[in-house]
N, C-alpha and C positions, 0 to 999 in steps of 0.2 A: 504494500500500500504506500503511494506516495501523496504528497500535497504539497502544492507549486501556489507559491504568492508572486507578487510583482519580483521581489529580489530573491527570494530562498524557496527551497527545497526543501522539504520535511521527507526524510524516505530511512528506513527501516537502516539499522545500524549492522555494516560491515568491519571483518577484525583487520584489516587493511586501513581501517579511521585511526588503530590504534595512535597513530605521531600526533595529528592533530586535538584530537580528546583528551590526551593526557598532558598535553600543554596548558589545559587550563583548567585540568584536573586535580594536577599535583602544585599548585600555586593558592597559597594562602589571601593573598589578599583577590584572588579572584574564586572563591568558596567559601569567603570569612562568611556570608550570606546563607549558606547550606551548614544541615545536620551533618554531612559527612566531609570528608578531606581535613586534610592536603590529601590526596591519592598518591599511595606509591604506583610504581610500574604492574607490577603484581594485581595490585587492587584496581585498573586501570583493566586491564585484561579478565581478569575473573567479570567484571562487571561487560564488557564487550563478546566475554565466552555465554555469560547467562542471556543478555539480552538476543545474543545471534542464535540461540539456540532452538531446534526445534520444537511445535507446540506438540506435536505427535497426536491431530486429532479432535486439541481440546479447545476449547472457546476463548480466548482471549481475554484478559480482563484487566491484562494493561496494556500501552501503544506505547514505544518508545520511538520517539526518531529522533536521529540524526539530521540536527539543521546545517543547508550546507548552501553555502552562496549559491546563486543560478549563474552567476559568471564567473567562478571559476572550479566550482567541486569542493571549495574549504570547506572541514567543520569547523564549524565556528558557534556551535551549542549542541546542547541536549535538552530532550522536553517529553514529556507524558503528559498520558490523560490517561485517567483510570474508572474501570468501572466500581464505584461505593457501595454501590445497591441497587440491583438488576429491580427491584420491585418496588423501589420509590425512584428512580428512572433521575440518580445520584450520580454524578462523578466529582473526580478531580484532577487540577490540573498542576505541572510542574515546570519550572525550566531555568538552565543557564546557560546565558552566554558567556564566553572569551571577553573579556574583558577589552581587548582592541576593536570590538566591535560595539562596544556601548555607548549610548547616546547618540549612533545613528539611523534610531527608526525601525530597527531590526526587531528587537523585543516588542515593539506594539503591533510589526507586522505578524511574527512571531502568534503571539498569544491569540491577536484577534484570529487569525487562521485555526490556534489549538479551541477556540469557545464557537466554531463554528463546525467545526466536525464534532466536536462534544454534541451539537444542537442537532445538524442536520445529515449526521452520518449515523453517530450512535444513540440519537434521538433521547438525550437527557432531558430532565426538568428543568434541571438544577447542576449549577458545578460551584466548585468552591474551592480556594486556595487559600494559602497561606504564607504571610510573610515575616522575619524579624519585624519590630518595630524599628526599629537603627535603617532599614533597607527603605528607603525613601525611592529610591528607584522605579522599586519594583512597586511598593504603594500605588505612587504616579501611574505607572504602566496597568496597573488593572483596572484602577478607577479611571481609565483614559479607555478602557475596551469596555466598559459597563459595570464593574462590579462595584460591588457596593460592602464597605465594610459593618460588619453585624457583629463585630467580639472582638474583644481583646483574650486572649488564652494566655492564664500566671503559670510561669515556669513548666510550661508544656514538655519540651524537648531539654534533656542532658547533651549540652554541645561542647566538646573540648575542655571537658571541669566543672563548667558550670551551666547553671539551668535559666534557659531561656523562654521568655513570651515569645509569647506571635501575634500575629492579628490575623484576622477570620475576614474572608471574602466570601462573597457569593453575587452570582448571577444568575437571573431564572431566565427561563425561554423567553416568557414576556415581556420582558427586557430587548435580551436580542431580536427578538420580530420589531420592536417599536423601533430601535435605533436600526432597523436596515433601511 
């Protein structure tokens, strides 16, 4: 499965990304944002060997891709959407870029692309993310594609020592139908 915006490429994650992925995998201040890393090589690969791997079968119930410029093949992120809950018609969604690509537009191309195949491919209600509160960024970036924050969450995630909040996003279909 692929999804093509104006600049990027969303398409299924090959172990040949490995150079690119771990450039801004194994870099702290481009992860200080996420539960996991710095990534070693190792951890870098284990996560490229589980995502490539086959479903043998079964239903999917995460999407990972590989965001990768349309002119040239870089990656230059990672993103999901996942299924929450088949029966309240629930997802969510994730993502990082490479840090040399931030604050050109990417990310908002990015996610609006990820809350529209949540809508109109795997026909969600509802998706919902999460961010640090520190990550202004990313804040901007959702409430710039519709969401709308409902929570603060106290010491949710153990991140590197210590225990972090988030803040709670959500966007419903009706949302996304009004703003197309």
């Amino acid at each position: 499965m692929e999804i093509q915006t104006a600049n990027l490429i969303l398409r299924p994650f090959q172990m040949s990304d490995i150079d690119d992925l771990h450039v801004f995998c194994s870099d702290l201040s481009n992860v200080e944002y996420m539960d996991w890393g710095p990534n070693t090589r190792e951890q870098t690969e284990k996560f490229l060997a589980e995502t490539t791997a086959p479903l043998e079968g079964k239903n999917p119930t995460v999407f990972n891709f590989a965001v990768t410029l349309k002119s040239s093949g870089t990656v230059i992120g990672s993103s999901s959407v996942w299924i929450r809950s088949d029966i309240h018609q629930h997802g969510g969604l994730g993502y990082i870029l490479n840090k040399q690509f931030w604050r050109k537009g990417y990310g908002t191309e990015l996610a609006a692309a990820l809350v529209k195949f949540g809508f109109e491919t795997l026909k969600f209600h509802r998706i919902s993310a999460t961010c640090f509160p520190h990550n202004l960024g990313s804040k901007h970036l959702l409430e710039k594609v519709g969401f709308k924050q409902e929570g603060y969450l106290r010491e949710e995630l153990y991140v590197r020592g210590q225990w972090r909040d988030s803040l709670l996003f959500s966007i419903l279909e009706k949302d996304y139908i009004d703003a197309k």
